[in-house]
C-alpha positions as CSV (number, residue, x, y, z in Angstrom):
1,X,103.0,-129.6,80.8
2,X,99.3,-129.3,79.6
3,X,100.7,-130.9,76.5
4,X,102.1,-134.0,78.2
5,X,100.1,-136.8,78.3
6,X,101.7,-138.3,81.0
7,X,100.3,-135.7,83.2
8,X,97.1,-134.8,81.8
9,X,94.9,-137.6,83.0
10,X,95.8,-136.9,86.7
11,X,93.1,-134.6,88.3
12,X,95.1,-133.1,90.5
13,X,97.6,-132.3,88.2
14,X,94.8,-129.7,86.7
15,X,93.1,-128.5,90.3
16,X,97.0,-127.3,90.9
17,X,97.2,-125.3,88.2
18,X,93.8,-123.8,87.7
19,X,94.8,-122.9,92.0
20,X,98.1,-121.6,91.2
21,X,96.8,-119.1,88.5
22,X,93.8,-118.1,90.1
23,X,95.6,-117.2,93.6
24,X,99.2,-117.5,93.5
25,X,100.3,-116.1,89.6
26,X,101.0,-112.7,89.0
27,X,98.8,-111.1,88.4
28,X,96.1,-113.9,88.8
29,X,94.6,-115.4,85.8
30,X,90.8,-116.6,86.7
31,X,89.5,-116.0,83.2
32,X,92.6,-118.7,81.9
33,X,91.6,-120.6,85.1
34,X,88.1,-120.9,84.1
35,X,89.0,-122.3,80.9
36,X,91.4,-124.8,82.5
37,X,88.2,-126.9,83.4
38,X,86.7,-127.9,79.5
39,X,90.4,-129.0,79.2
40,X,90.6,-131.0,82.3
41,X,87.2,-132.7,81.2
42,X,88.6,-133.8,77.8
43,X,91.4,-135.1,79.5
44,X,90.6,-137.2,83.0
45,X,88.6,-140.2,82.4
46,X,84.9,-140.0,83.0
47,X,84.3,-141.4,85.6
48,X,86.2,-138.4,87.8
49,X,84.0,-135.6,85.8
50,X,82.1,-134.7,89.0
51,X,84.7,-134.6,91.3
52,X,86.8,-132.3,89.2
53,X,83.9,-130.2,88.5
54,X,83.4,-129.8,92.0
55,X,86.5,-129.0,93.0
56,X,87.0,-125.9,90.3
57,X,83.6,-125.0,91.4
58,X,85.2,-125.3,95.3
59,X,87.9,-122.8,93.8
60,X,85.7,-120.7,92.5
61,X,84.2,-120.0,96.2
62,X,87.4,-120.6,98.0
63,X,89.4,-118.6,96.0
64,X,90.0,-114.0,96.6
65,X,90.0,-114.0,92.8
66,X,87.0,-116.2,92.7
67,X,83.3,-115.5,91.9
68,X,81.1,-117.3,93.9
69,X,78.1,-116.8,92.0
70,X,80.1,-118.8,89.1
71,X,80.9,-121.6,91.6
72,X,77.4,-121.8,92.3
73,X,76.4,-121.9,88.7
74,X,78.5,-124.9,88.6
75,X,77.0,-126.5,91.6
76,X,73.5,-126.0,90.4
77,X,74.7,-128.0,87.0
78,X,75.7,-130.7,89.7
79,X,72.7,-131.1,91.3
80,X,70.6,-131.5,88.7
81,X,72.4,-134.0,87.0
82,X,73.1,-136.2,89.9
83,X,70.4,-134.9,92.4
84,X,70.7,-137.8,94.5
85,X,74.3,-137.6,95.1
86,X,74.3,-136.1,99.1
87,X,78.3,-135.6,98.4
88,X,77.6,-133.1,95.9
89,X,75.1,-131.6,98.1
90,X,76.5,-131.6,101.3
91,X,79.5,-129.5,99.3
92,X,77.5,-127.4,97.7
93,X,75.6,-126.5,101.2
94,X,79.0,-126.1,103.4
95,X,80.3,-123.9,100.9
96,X,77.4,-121.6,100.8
97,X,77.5,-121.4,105.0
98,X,80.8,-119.9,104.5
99,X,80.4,-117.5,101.6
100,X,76.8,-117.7,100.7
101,X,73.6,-115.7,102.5
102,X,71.1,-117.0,105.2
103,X,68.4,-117.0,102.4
104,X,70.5,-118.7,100.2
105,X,71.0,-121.6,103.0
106,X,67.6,-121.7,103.7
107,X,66.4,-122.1,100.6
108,X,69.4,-124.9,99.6
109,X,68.0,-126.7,102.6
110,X,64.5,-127.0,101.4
111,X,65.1,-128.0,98.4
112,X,67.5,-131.0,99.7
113,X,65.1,-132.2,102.2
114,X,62.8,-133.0,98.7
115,X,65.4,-135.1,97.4
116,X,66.6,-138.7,98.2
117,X,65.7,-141.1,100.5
118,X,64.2,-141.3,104.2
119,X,67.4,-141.5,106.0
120,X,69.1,-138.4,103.9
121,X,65.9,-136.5,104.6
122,X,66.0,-137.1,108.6
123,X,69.8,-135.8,108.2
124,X,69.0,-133.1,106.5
125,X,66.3,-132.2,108.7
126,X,68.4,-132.8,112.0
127,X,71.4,-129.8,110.2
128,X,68.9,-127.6,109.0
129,X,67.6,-127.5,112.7
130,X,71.0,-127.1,114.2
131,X,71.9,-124.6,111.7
132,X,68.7,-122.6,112.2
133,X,69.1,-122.8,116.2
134,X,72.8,-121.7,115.7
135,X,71.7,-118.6,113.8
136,X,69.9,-117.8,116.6
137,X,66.4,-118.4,114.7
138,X,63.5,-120.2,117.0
139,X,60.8,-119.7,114.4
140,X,62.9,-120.8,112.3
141,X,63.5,-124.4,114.3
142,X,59.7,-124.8,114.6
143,X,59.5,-124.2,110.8
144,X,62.2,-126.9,110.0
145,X,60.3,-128.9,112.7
146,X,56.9,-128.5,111.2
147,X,58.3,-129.4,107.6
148,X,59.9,-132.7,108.8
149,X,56.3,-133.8,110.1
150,X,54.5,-132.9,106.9
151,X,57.5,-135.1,105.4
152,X,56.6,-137.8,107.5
153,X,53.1,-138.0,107.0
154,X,53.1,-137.9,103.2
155,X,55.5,-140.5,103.4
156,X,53.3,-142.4,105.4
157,X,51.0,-141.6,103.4
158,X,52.7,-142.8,99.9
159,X,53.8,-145.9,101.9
160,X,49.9,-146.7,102.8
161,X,48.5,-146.4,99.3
């Protein structure tokens, strides 16, 4: 079916498969998985690059055959070529709250409250609070707090000069 050109440019068609051989073949394939993603790129038009890219790297986290420090490898390919895309982001940061390490949220917090404009920032702010007070982390909360005010003033203070 990889073959068949009537299939090839559907994204979905190529999620599917690179899903059914990393979790339902047996035994699973990742590693042919893995290489189902160049080939999906050649094949679905450009402008659904991203979206497939973040899907395999989705899998790659999702997945019990997955390697979530792959999927992150491809999520920190994401972000720096579109930085300002908050979808990729906001992806990128749900997917590390359920796998991924309290340091490793922490730190993709910060560096998405430097990126993109005033009202992303004020959202990003207002989760990282609720995520921090969830955790269970006051000092944490005052931190967050305490960065969003020294992100107000220096945008006050861009805006004055």
């Amino acid at each position: 079916m990889t073959k068949n050109k009537s299939f090839t440019p559907d994204p979905n068609f190529w999620l599917g498969y690179a899903t059914f051989l990393m979790d339902v073949a047996s035994p699973p394939s990742p590693t042919r998985a893995r290489a189902l993603l160049q080939r999906a790129t050649q094949s679905v038009p450009s402008n659904q690059h991203r979206h497939l890219t973040q899907k395999f790297a989705a899998l790659e986290f999702k997945s019990a055959n997955g390697d979530a420090e792959r999927g992150r490898t491809i999520f920190e390919g994401l972000v720096s070529t579109w930085p300002k895309k908050g979808d990729v982001w906001d992806v990128y940061l749900s997917l590390e709250m359920s796998h991924g390490s309290e340091e490793n949220i922490r730190a993709l917090f910060e560096r998405m409250s430097k990126v993109g404009k005033k009202k992303r920032a004020a959202t990003v702010f207002k989760n990282w609070a609720e995520w921090e007070s969830g955790v269970g982390n006051k000092k944490g909360v005052e931190r967050v707090k305490a960065l969003e005010q020294q992100w107000k003033e220096a945008k006050e203070n861009k805006e004055d000069e």
